[in-house]
KOLMAR-215922 format. One record per atom (N, C-alpha, C): residue in one letter; x, y, z. Coordinates in steps of 0.1 Angstrom, whole numbers, padded with zeros to 4 digits, always signed. Each point is the difference from the previous one (the first is absolute). Example, Ala and Ser with C-alpha at 12.3 -4.5 7.8 and 13.67 -1.06 7.14 Angstrom:
BEGIN
a+0132-0057+0078/a-0009+0012+0000/a+0009+0012+0000/s-0004+0011-0007/s+0009+0011+0000/s-0008+0011+0008/
END
This chain:
BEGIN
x-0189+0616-1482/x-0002+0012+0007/x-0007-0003+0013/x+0007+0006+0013/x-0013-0002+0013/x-0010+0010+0000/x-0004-0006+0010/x-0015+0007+0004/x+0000+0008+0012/x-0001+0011-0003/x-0001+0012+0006/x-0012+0008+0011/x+0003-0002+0011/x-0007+0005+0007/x-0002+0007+0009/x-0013+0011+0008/x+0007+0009+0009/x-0006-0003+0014/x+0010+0005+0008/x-0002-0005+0017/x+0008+0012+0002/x-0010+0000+0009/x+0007+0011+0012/x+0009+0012-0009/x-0010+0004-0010/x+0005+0012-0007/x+0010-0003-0009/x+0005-0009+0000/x+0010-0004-0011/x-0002-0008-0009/x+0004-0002-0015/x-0002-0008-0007/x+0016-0010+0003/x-0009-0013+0002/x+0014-0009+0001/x-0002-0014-0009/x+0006-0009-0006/x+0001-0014-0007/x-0012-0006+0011/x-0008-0009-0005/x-0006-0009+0009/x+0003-0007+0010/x+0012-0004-0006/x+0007-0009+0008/x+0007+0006+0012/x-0004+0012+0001/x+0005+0008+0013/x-0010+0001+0009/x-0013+0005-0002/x-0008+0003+0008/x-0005-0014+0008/x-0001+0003+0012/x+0002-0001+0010/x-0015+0004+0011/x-0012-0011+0005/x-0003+0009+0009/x-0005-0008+0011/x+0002+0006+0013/x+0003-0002+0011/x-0014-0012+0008/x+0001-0009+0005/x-0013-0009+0000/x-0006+0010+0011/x+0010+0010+0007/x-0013+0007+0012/x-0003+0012-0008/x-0002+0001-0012/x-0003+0009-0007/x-0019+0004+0005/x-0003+0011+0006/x-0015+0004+0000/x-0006-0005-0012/x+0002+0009-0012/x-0009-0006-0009/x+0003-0019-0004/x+0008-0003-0001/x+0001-0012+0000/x-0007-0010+0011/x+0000+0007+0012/x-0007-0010+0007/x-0014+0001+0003/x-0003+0011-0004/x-0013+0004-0005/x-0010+0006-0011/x+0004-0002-0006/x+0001+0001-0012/x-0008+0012-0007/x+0006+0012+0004/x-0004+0012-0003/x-0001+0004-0011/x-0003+0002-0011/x-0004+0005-0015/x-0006+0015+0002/x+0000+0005-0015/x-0006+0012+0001/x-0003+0001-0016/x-0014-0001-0003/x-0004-0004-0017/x-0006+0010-0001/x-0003+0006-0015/x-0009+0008+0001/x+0001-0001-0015/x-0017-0001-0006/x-0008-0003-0007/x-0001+0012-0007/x+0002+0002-0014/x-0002+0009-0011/x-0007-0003-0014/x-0010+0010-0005/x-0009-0006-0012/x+0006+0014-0005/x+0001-0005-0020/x+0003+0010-0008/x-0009+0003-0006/x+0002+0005-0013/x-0010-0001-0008/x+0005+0014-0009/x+0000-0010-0010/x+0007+0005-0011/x+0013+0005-0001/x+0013-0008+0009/x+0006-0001+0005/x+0010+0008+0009/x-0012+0008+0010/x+0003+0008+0012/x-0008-0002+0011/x+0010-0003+0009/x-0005-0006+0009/x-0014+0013+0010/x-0013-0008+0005/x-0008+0011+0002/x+0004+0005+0014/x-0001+0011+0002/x+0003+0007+0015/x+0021-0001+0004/x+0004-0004-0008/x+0017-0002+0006/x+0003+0003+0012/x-0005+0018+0003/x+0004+0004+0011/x-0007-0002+0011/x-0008-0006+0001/x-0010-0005+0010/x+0008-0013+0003/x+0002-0009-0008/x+0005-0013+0002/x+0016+0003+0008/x+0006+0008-0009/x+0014+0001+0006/x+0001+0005+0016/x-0006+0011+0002/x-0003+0005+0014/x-0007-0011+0007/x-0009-0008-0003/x-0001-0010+0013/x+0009-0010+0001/x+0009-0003-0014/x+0011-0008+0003/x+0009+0005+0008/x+0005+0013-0001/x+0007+0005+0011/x+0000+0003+0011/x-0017+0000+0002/x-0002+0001+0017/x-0002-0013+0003/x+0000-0013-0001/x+0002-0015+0003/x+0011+0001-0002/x+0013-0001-0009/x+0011-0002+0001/x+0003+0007+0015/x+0001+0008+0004/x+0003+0010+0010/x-0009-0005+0010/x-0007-0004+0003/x-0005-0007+0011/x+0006-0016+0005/x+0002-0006-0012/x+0012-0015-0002/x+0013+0005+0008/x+0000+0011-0006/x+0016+0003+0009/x+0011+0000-0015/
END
């Protein structure tokens, strides 16, 4: 079975993806992490964490 991955919105074989060496994040290596504690297994605050992930993602571009 291959390994399945998504780029650019699409799920494609590994062996397809492809990414560009003048890639922005690639050449600088852009990330966007974000840290969550559960407890008792739900995560605390969700929507707090999600909304600042989405205002960083959205600022990444």
């Amino acid at each position: 079975m291959s390994e399945i991955v998504y780029l650019n919105g699409s799920l494609i074989p590994r062996s397809q993806a492809k990414i560009s060496p003048l890639d922005y994040g690639f050449l600088y290596g852009f990330g966007l992490f974000e840290t969550m504690r559960a407890y008792g297994g739900q995560v605390f605050r969700l929507d707090s964490h999600l909304n600042r992930l989405a205002r960083s993602a959205k600022i990444l571009g």
